[in-house]
N, C-alpha and C positions, 0 to 999 in steps of 0.2 A: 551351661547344660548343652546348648546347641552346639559348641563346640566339642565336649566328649561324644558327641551322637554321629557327629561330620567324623573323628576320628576314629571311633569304632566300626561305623559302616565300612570307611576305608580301608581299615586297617580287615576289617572280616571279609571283603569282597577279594584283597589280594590275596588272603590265606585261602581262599576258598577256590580261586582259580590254582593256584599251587598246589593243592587237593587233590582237584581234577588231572591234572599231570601227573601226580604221583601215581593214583588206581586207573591209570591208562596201561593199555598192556606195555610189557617191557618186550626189547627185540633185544639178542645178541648184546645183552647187560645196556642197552642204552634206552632212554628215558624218552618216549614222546610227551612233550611239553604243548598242551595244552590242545581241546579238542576243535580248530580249524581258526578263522579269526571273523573280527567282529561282522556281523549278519549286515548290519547297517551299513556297513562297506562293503559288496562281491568282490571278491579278489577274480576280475573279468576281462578278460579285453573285447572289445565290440565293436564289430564292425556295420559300417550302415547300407553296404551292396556286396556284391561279386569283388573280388580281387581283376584289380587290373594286371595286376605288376606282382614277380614273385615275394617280394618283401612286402606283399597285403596279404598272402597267404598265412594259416595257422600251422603250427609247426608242433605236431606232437613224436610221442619216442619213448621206448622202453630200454634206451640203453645203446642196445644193438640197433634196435631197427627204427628207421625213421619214416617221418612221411610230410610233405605241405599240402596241405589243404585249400582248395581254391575256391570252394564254393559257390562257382557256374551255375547257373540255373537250368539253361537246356543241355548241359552238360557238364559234368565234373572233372575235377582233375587234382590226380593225388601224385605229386612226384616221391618216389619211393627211394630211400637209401639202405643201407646196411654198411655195417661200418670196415666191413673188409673189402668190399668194392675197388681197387686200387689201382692203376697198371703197375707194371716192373715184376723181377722176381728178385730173388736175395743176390746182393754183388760185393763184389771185393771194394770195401771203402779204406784203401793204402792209394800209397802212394810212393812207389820206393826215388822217386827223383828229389820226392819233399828236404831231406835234410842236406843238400845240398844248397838245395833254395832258402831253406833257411837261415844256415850259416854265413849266406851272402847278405841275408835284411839283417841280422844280427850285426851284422861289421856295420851296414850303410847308417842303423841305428847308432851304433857306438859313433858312426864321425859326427852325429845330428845331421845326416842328410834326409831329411823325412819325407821329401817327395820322390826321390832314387830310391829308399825304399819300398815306398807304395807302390810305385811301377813292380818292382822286384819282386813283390809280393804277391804279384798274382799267380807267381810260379806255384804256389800255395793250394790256390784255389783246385775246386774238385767239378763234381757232374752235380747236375739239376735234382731235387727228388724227385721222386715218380709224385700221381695225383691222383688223390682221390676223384672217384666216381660217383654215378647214381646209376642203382640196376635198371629204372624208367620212369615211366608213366604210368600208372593205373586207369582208364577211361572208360566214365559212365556219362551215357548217351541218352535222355530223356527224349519223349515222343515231342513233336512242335506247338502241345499245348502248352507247355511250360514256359513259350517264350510272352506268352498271354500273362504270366505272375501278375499280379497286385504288389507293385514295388512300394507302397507304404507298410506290407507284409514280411516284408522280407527283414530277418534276424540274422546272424553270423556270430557267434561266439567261443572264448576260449577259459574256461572253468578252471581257474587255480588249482582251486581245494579238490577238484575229484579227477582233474588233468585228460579231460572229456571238451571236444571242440564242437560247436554244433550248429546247424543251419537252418532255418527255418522259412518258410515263404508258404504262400498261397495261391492256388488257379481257380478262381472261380471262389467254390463252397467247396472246395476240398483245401486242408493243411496239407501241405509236405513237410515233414523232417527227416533230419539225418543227424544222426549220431558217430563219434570217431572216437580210439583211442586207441591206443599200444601198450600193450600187455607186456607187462614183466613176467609176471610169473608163467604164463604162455607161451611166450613168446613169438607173438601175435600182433595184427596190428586187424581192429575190430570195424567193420561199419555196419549201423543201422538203419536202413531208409524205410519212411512209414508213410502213409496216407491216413486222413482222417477217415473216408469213405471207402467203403470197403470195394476190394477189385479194381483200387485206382491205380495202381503204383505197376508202368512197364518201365523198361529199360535195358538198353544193352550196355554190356564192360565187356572189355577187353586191355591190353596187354602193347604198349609199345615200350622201344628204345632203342638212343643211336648206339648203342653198342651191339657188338654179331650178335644176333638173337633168334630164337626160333620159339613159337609156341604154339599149342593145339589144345584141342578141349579133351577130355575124357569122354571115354566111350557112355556113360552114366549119363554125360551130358551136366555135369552140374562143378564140375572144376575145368582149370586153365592152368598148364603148367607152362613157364617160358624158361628155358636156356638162355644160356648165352657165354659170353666170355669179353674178357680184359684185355687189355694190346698187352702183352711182354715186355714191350719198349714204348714208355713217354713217347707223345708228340712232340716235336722241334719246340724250343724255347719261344725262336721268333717266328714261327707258324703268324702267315700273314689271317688277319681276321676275316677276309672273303672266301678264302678257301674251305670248302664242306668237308670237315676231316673226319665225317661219314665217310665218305669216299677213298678215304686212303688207305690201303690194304695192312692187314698182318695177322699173324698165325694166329689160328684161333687153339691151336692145344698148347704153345707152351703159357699164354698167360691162363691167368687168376679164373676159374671156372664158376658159375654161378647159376641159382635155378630161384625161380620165384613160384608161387602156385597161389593159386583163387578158388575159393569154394564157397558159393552161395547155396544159401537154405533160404526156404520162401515159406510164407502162410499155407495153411489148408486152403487149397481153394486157389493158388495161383501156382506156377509152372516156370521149370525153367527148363532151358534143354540149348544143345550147341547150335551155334549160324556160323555157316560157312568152315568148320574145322579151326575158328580163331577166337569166335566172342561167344558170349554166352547172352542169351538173351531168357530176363523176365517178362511176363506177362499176367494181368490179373492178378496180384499178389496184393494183400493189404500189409502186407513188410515181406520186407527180405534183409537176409543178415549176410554180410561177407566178412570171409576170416581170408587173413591174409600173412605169409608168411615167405619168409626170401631166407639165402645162403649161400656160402659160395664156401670153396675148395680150401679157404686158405689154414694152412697149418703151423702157424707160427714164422716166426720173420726168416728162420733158417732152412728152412724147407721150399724148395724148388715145388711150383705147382704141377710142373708135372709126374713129381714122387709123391704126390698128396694121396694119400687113402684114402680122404675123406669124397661121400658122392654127395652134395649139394641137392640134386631133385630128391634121391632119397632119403636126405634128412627133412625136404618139406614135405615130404608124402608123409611119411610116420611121424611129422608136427601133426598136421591138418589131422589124420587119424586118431591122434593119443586125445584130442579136444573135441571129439565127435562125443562126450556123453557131456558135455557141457551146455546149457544150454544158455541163450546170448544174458540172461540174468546172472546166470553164474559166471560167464567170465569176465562181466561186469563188476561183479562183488569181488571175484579175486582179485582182478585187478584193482579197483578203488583200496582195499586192504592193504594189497603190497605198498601202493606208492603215499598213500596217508601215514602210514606208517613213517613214510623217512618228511615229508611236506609239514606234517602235523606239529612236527616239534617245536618249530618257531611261529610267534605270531607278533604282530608288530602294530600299533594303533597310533599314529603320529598326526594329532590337531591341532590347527592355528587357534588364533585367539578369537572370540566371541563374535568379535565385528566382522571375521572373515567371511567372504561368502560358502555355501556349501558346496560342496563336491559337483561338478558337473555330470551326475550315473546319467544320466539319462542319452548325454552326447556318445559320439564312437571312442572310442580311444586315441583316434587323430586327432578326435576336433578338441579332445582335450590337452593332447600334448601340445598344440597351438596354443590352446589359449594360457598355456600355463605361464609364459613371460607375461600375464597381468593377473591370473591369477594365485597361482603359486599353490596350486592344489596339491596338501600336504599327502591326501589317498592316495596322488598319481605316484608320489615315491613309494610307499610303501607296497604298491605296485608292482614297480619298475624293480622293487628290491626282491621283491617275493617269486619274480617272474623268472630271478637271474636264478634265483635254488631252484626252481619247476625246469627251468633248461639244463642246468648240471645233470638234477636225475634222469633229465628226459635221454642225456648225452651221454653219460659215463657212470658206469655200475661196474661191480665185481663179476671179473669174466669178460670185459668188453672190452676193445679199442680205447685208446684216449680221444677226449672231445677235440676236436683239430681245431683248424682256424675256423669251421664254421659248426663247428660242435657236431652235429650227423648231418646238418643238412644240405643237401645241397643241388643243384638243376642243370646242372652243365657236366660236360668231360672235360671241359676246362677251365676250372672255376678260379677265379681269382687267388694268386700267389699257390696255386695248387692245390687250396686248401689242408696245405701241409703244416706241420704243427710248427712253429717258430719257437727259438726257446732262448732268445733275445728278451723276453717279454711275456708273448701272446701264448703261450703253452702254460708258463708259471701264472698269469695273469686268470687264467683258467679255471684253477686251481685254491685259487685265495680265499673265495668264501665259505670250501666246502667244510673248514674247521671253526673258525668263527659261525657258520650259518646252521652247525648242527648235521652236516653230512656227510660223514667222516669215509663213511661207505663209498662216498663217487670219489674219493679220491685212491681206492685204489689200484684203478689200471695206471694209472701216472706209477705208481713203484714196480707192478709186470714189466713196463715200457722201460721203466729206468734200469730196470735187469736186463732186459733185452742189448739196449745202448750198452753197460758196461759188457758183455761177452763182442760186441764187432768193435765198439771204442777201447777195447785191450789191443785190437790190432791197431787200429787207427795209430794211438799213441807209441808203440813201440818202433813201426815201420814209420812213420811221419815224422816222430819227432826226438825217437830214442829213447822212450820214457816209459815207466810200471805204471801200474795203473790204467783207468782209461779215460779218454776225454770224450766227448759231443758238442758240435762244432753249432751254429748258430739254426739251420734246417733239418728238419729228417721227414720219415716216410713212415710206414706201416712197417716196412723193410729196416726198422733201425739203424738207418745210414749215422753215420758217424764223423763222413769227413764233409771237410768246407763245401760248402756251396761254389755254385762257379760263380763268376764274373768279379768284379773288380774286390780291393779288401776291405775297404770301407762297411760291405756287411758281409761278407765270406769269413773271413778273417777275423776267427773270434772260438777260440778253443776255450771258451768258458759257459758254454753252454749245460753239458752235466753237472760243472761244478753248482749252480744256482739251483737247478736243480735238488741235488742232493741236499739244500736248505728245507726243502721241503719233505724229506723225507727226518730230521732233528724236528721241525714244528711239529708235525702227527704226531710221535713221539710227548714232546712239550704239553698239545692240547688233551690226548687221550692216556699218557703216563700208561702205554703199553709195552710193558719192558721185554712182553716176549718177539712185538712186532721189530723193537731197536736192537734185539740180541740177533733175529736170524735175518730180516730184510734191511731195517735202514740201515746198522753196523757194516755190516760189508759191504754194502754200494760207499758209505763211508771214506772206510779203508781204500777203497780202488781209488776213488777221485782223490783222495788226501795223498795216495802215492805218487800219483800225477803229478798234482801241483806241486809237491817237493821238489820232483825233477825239473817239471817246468820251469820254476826259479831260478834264478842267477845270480850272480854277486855283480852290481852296479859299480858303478867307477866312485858312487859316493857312499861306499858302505851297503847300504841295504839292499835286500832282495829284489829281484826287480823281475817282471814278466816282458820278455821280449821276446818275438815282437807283440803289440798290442794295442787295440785300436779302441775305441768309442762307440759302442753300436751304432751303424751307417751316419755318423756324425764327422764330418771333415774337420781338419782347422790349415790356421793358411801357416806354416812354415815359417820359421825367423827371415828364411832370405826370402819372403813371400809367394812359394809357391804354394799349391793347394795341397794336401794331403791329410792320409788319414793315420798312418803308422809312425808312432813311437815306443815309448816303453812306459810300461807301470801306469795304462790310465785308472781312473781314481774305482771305475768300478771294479775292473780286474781286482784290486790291490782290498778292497771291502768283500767281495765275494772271498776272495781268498781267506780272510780274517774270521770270515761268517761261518768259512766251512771248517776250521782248524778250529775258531772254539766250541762246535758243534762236537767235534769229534771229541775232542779234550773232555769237555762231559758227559759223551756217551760214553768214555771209557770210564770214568768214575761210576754211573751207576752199574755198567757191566764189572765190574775189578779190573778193569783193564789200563788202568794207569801205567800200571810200570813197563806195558810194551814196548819196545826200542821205536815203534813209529811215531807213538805219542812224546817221546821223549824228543826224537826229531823235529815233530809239531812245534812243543815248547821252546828248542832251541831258534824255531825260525821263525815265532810267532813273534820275539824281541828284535828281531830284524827287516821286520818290513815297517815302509814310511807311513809318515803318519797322513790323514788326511790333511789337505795343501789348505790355503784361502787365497785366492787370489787379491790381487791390488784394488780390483774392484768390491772386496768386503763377499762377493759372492766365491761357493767352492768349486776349488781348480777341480777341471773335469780332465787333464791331461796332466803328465809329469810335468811340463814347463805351464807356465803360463800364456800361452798359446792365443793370436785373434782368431776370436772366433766371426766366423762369414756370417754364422744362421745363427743369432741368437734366440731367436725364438723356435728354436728347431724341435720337433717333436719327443725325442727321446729326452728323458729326465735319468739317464744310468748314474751320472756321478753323483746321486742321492741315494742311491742303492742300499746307503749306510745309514738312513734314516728308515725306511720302509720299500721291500718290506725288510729290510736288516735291520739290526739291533744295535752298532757301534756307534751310532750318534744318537742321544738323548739327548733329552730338558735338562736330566737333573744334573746328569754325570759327564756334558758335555756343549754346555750351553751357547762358547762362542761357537760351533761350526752349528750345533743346532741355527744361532742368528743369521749365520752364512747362507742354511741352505734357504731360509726366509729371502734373504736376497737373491738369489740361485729363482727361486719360483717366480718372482719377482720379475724379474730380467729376462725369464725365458716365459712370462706372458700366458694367459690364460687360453688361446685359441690353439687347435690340436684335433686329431682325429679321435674316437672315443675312447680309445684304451686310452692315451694321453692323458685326457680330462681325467678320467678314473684313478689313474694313478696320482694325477696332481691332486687331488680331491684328499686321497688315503693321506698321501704326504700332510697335506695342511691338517689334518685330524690328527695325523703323530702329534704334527707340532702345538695340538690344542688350541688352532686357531679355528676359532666356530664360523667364522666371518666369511674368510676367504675357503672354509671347506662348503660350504654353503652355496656361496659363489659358483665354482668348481659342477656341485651338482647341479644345480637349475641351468651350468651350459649345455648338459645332456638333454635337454626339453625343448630339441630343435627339428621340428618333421621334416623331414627328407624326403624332395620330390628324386623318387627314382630315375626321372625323364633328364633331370640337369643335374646329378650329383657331383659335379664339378663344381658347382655352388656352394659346397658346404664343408664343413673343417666339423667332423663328429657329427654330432645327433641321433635321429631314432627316426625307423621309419613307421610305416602304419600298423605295423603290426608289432612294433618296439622291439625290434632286432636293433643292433646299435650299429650304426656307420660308421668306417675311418673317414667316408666312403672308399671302396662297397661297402658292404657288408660285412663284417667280421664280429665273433660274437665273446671275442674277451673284453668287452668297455659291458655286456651284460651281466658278466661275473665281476667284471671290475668296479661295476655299481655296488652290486651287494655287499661286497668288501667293504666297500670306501664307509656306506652308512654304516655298517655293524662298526668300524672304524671311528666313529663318529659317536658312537653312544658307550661303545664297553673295550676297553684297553688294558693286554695284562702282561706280565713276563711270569716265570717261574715265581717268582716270590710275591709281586704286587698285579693288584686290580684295581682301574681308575674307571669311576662312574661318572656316565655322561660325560665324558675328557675335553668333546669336541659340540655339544648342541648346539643350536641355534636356538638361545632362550624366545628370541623374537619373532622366529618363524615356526616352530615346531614348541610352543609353551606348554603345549599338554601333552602325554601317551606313555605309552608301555610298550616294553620289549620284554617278550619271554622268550625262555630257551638255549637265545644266544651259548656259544661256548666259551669258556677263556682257557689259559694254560692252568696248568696244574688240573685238568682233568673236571674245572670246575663250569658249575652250567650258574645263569645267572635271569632273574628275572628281578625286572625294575620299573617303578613306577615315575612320574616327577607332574608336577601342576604348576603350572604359572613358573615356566621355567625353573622350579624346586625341585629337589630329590622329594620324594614323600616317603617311598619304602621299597624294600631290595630283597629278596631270597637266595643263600646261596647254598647246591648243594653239592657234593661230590660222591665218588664211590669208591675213592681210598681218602685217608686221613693226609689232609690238605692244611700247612699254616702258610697265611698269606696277608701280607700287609693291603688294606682299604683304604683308595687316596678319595678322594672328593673334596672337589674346591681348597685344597690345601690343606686341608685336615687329614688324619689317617688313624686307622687304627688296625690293631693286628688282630688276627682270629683264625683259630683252627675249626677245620671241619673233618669231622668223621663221617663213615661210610653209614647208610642207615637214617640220615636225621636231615630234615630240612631246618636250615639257620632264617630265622626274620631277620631285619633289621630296620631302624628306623633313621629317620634324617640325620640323626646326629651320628651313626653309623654305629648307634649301638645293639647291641640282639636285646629282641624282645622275646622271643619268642623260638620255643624249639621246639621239632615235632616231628616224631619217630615216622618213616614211610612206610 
């Protein structure tokens, strides 16, 4: 009897949350799955003082606009971004001397001269991208009693579930708070500062930044509008670090134009009015509310800013305007609305066994990602997981920029690697959980962007390399540059950049079985790269196709007659991307009718002509056409796995010795890495259903990074769980999410495998709802004691898909309309009309 009572509570409590996600409102036909996660856990980060360091600060963002949050006591400090902030304007990315240069690393290839052609090679290379910016500083200046705080008073935190950061402290017998947040649907970025006693709360704000800027208050006395503008031309590459490149002149009308504005509102009974024609100062107020909103000129990547029609100050006057009948309640509620909406759908509850000890809430979020090499606090992942979908949305919506290297945020004019999108990696990396995590939505500026690239990578390819189609080389900008990066080939040199890409516009397709999104957008980005790479191709002296010239991403090898170099032909990723994107296309044309095209036909002809993945001597996979020493085996990039994850051409079942191989491959190239590395190593070892070493993999991201010596570290997280290569870079954040949703639910077009990858030992008990898989299907799963217990699966077209777990399977169709149960043995118990 106590056993029917254990199984019926169970089995009632999962139907019952499945319930609750069905009568959840629906958005734009897609399902928010489940209303926030468990109460017993805050999905929270928390800090225990002031931010020393930009990587303590909280980072919130509506897409477009961003901000970090520092939370000073006698003074604040919010650095403000927006995501067209950029220098440069649109430039010719050809290169008409390239085929020349090419023709010559082609022949050096052909004699196997691979260090003459690397030299050769740099003929190849192009100009710098431009770099992202930040419009400034936002500065709020507290009177000198604030520096009197009661520092066992002081709170700092950053709220998951409602994506609201906030600060709290004490003077005296009066509270301070402050409240923050960025408004989507606004397009806003919100603060609330309050006193517990009333007429306590002055302050001045104000308006800095090292970009040319001007600002004044309004005559009302109750806003701040600042100007400004963008250099037109990047600063020098090697720009020595003591030089103040404040100081270094350039036009202020031809770059990139931009205006930001401030308008505070204060209580009855307190006052605000201008000091000195710059700040604005409160007085007496028991709260004061500031709305904040920024823009700049820019009109799409083809348009010169100074033919922009658009005026920047006057789109933030009539923002600030159109939200003057809102009151800070209301753009509170919009806002928590819009972004729960896309947050709400996944919740994740991952507990150790019995004996563990409990969660550290009480500690900062530092002091728990320290202690997590002994205690192995299961919250802190689900965390770290939940944190990477809260950055996606915060970084990229429909309508917006792509999240860059540092997703919006960022503090400098010249912030590390430009903060330009890399697409080596860290762009695609970016992008990985937003279909498995349930956010289908932030992925798609990455397909605006990739339309962008193919209109200047049409020229790229044709003028560069004589080719239809278009290509996107390893860096770009806001500006959709298209050709090589400069300096040496090792990472310039790499016209496979769109192609990886365009993998990602086949999986949205795969996860949401949106046939009309693959007929007008992925389809023809498609076509463009598939016409490419046709050209691209060559016929090798051994038969097969072969891509020359072709490198390793920034991966060298040393030459048969040992010198150092990076350029040969056919290395292993080229040759799987290429595979990736030909049979992407091949079945997009089958569910378009597009089969009998002459290009598809092409495809097919050249898809039996390219080499197969190599194994080198050492058991592990050749990462070059020859078998090549390598200098840096433990060297950061993992590309010649590309065909495991995130590619599809090496599996377990249909491909098991290279599967073995790249086991060795991981093996040999060692666990230490900066953080996108670990995340990807992590994803890999979950393809392979190794729970062990993916396990591994994540507890190396649970390493705190001291800002002051990041010279110390290989990965990690710093205090505010931005993830470090060091610096900072924020695809090992999204590359987290990936890896665990990679870890517990795994599917292709026909099959879905439960829990593929767990760690029965470390994570024996929890639940994931929401998760997405292919075929369009969402999936919600229980297990105990390292056991499946029970699964829901539903979809919103008629779905038949084979059920792996533990080596059993079974097959089952889902229709639109009905939630499927099932129980351990993966059989349905249960169905039930939404």
């Amino acid at each position: 009897m106590a056993e029917k009572s254990s199984f019926f509570f169970v089995h009632f409590t999962f139907l019952l949350l499945l319930l609750i996600t069905i009568i959840t409102t629906c958005v734009d036909g897609v399902r928010p799955l489940m209303n926030g996660q468990d109460l017993s856990k805050p999905l929270k980060l928390t800090f225990g003082g002031p931010s020393r360091n930009w990587t303590d600060a909280i980072p919130i963002g509506n897409g477009r606009l961003g901000a970090t949050i520092w939370g000073g006591v006698s003074s604040e400090t919010l650095n403000i971004n927006e995501d067209t902030i950029w220098t440069g304007v649109p430039a010719d990315y050809t290169n008409p001397n390239a085929p020349e240069a090419l023709a010559e690393v082609r022949r050096l290839v052909d004699a196997r001269k691979y260090a003459e052609a690397t030299s050769e090679a740099v003929k190849l290379s192009g100009n710098p991208s431009d770099v992202y910016q930040l419009v400034g500083d936002l500065n709020i200046e507290f009177d000198s009693s604030h520096r009197k705080y009661i520092q066992e008073s002081y709170r700092r935190e950053l709220d998951l579930e409602t994506a609201v950061a906030k600060v709290r402290y004490s003077v005296g017998a009066v509270e301070f708070s402050r409240e923050f947040f960025a408004s989507n649907p606004d397009q806003v970025i919100v603060a609330k500062i309050s006193a517990s006693k009333p007429g306590s709360l002055s302050f001045k704000v104000s308006f800095d930044s090292e970009l040319h800027h001007h600002s004044e208050t309004n005559a009302k006395g109750n806003q701040i509008l600042m100007k400004g503008s963008c250099r037109p031309k990047r600063l020098p590459v090697n720009l020595k670090k003591g030089i103040n490149a404040t100081n270094i002149p350039y036009d202020d009308h031809k770059g990139l134009q931009f205006a930001s504005i401030l308008e505070v509102r204060v209580s009855n009974g307190g006052s605000v009015s201008s000091l000195g024609g710059k700040k604005l100062s409160v007085q007496n107020a028991d709260w004061a509310v500031l709305v904040l909103a920024a823009s700049s000129n820019f009109d799409g990547p083809f348009t010169m800013p100074v033919d922009s029609t658009r005026d920047p100050a006057k789109e933030c006057i009539n923002k600030i305007s159109s939200i003057q009948k809102y009151a800070y309640t209301d753009l509170y509620s919009r806002h928590l609305g819009d972004y729960q909406k896309l947050f709400n759908r996944v919740s994740l509850q991952l507990s150790g066994s019995s004996g563990n000890k409990p969660a550290q809430q009480v500690a900062s979020t530092a002091e728990r990602v320290r202690l997590f090499k002994t205690d192995e606090d299961p919250s802190l992942v689900e965390l770290l997981f939940q944190y990477g979908r809260y950055l996606l949305i915060s970084s990229s919506r429909p309508g917006t920029q792509v999240a860059n290297l540092q997703g919006i945020w960022n503090r400098d004019i010249h912030p590390p690697w430009d903060g330009a999108p890399h697409l080596n990696i860290n762009l695609q990396m970016n992008y990985w959980h937003s279909l498995p995590g349930n956010i289908r939505e932030c992925q798609e500026p990455l397909f605006d962007y990739m339309s962008a690239l193919a209109v200047n990578g049409r020229k790229t390819a044709q003028v560069n390399y004589g080719a239809s189609g278009w290509v996107a080389h390893q860096v770009s900008d806001i500006w959709a540059k298209t050709s090589p990066d400069r300096g040496e080939a090792v990472w310039a040199l790499w016209p496979m950049g769109g192609a990886w890409l365009c993998t990602h516009a086949w999986e949205h397709y795969t996860y949401t079985m949106d046939k009309e999104f693959l007929g007008k957008k992925a389809y023809p980005l498609l076509e463009g790269c598939t016409s490419f790479l046709l050209d691209w191709l060559i016929k090798g002296k051994d038969g097969y196709l072969q891509t020359n010239p072709s490198t390793s991403p920034e991966h060298m090898f040393t030459a048969p007659d040992g010198k150092p170099a990076s350029v040969s032909h056919s290395s292993t990723m080229d040759i799987a991307i290429v595979k990736e994107v030909f049979s992407a296309i091949v079945s997009a044309s089958e569910v378009l009718g597009k089969a009998n095209d002459t290009l598809i036909s092409k495809v097919i002809a050249a898809q039996a002509k390219l080499p197969p993945t190599r194994i080198a001597k050492d058991g592990s996979i050749m990462e070059w056409a020859e078998d090549f020493e390598d200098p840096e085996i433990h060297h950061r990039h993992v590309s010649h796995l590309f065909g495991l994850f995130p590619g599809h051409t090496i599996t377990l079942e249909k491909s098991p010795e290279l599967a073995k191989a790249v086991e060795v491959t991981l093996k040999k190239r060692g666990e230490e890495g900066p953080g996108w590395s670990t995340t990807w190593k992590a994803a890999l070892w979950a393809r392979l259903h190794n729970s062990e070493h993916a396990y591994r993999m994540v507890t190396h991201i649970f390493d705190l990074v001291d800002p002051l010596n990041e010279r110390n570290y290989e990965g990690g997280l710093y205090s505010n769980m931005f993830t470090a290569h060091p610096p900072f870079q924020i695809d090992a954040n999204f590359g987290f999410s990936a890896a665990v949703a990679e870890m517990l639910v795994q599917s292709t077009t026909k099959d879905l495998y439960l829990l593929p990858a767990l760690p029965t030992d470390k994570w024996p008990n929890g639940f994931a709802k929401g998760l997405r898989a292919r075929g369009g299907v969402t999936v919600s799963i229980r297990w105990s004691e390292g056991n499946l217990v029970e699964f829901g699966l539903w979809s919103e077209q008629i779905v038949s898909t084979r059920i792996v777990y533990r080596g059993i399977s079974a097959a089952t169709e889902l229709v639109p309309g009905k939630i499927f149960t099932f129980d351990k043995t993966l059989r349905c118990i249960r169905t039930d009309n939404l």
